[in-house]
C-alpha positions, -999 to +999 in steps of 0.1 A: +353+684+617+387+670+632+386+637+654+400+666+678+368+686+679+349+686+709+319+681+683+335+647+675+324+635+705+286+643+702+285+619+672+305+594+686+284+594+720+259+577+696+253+538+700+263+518+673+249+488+661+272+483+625+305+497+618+316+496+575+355+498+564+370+505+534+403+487+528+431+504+508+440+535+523+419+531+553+425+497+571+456+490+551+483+512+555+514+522+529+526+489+531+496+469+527+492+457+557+472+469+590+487+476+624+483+454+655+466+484+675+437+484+652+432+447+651+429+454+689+407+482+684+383+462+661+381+433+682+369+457+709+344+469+688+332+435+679+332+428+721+314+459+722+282+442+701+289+466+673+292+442+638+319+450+616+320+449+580+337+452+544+328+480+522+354+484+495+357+485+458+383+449+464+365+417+450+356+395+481+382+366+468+407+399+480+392+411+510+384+374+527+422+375+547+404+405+562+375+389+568+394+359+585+420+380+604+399+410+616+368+389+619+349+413+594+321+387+593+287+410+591+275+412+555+291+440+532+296+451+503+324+444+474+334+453+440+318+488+445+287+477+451+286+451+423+290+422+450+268+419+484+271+388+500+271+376+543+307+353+543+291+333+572+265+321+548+273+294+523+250+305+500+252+341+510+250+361+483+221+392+490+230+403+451+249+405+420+252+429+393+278+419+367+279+440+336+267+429+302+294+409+279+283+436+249+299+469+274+329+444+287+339+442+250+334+477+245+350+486+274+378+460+270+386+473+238+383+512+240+409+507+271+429+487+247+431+516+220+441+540+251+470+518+264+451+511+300+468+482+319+436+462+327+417+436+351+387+413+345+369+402+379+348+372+386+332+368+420+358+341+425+393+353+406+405+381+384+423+379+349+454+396+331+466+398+295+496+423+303+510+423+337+531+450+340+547+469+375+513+484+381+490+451+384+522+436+404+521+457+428+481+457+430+484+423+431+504+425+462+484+448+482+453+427+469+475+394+480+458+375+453+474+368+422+458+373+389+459+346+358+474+358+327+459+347+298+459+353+255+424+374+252+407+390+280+376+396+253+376+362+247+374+355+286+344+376+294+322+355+273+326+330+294+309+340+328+295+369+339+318+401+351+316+416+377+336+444+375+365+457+352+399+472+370+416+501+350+452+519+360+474+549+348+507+552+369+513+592+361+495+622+366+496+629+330+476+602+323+445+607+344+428+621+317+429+588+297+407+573+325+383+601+324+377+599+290+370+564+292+343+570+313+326+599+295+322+574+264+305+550+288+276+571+305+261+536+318+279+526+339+295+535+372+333+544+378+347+547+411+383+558+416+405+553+443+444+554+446+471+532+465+485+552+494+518+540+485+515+555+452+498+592+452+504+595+415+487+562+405+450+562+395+425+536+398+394+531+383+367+504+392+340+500+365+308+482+375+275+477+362+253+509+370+227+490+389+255+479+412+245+511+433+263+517+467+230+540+480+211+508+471+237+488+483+236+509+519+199+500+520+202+463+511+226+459+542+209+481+566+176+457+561+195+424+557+210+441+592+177+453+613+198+487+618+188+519+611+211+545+593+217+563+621+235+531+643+259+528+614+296+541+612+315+541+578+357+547+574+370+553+537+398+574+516+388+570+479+358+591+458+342+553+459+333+556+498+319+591+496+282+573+493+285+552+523+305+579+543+274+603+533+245+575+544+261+564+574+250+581+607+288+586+616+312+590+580+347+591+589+373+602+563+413+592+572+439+621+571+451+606+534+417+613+517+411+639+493+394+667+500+358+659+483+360+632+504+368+650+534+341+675+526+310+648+527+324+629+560+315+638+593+345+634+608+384+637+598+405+615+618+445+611+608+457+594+583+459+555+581+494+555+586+491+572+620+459+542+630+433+565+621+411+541+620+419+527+656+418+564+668+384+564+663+370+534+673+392+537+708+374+572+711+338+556+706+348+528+729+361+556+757+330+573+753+306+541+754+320+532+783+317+566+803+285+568+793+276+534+809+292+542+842+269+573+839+239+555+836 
């Protein structure tokens, strides 16, 4: 249904106890940033008692300006699921599932052979060999910048990965990333696209017991909250899990239609606040209700 719908507001009547957002596409707009009203809006959440959170298929090293700005403190979940971790804990990971070095090389090198422009994520950076328009660009939106080095292959031997970054930049050339992944049935591949760049395909490849529903379930107990007290925003096939598990999924306006189709709710698209349309709703409607009562 459309954030319009009068059946919007039955579900968003609901209290809230934890509120997950994707990044690209969702919080961050065409121009990789986000807007001033939904920093408002999120901070009135968080004044609200609702905990806000990351779950996105970025790296935390790329999501932490979020974390600092919007004060998206509650544990979540990064990398696609590979990466849980609470930022106000020191030693706060909750899990990590990095991929074996024997698939990285296979996968490193089957990309190779297809012409793929390619990442290699640690928890704590991420690695080129080529760095072409594509990862320049990424790299922007990511605000992090990647180090180049000789032998990626080489690299990955050296600590474990957590997750492997693939781009196409035309339509044509989608089908190189989905025959990628039929030659690895192990492991999981989440795609999402840049806003900016509709034609431009992204694939994050993870290890397959980096699983978002277990992922959802790991943060709901490390939480005390219950399904049904959670909200989750997102654009990209990656969030259809956590927009499916959450008691309230909300899909922006820019989302594609499979996504749309498992979400509860459609709001507008991130560069109309869709996010911050939302959240203002719930708030309007938490508040009513506790003039009611």
């Amino acid at each position: 249904m459309h954030i319009d719908d009068p059946s919007a507001e039955q579900l968003l009547s609901r209290p809230l106890k934890l509120a997950f957002f994707d990044i690209d596409g969702t919080l961050l707009g065409l121009d990789g940033d986000y807007s001033a009203r939904l920093a408002r809006a999120i901070s009135a959440l968080q004044k609200a008692g609702v905990k806000t959170a990351v779950a996105s298929g970025r790296p935390k090293f790329a999501a932490d300006f979020l974390i600092d700005e919007l004060g998206l403190e509650a544990a979540g979940l990064y990398c696609t699921g590979a990466h849980i971790e609470n930022p106000l804990d020191e030693e706060g990971v909750i899990a990590l599932h990095s991929l074996s070095a024997a698939l990285v090389s296979q996968l490193l090198v089957a990309a190779t052979e297809l012409g793929l422009y390619t990442e290699l994520c640690f928890r704590d950076h991420f690695y080129v060999e080529k760095w072409p328009h594509v990862g320049q660009l990424h790299s922007r939106h990511l605000r992090s910048v990647p180090t180049q080095v000789e032998s990626l292959l080489a690299l990955a031997e050296t600590a474990p990965v957590l997750k492997l970054l693939f781009a196409v930049t035309t339509i044509e050339e989608h089908e190189l990333l989905y025959r990628l992944e039929k030659q690895f049935p192990e492991t999981v591949f989440a795609y999402a696209k840049m806003a900016a760049k509709p034609d431009w395909l992204f694939v994050s490849v993870i290890s397959e017991s980096g699983c978002k529903r277990t992922g959802f379930q790991q943060l709901l107990d490390f939480h005390g909250v219950q399904a049904c007290e959670t909200i989750a925003f997102g654009d990209a096939q990656s969030d259809k899990i956590f927009l499916e598990l959450a008691g309230v999924g909300v899909a922006l306006g820019n989302a594609a239609e499979d996504v749309k189709q498992v979400a509860d709710i459609e709001t507008v698209p991130v560069w109309d606040d869709g996010v911050a349309v939302v959240l203002e709703k719930y708030l309007e409607l938490t508040a009513a209700n506790a003039l009611e009562s």
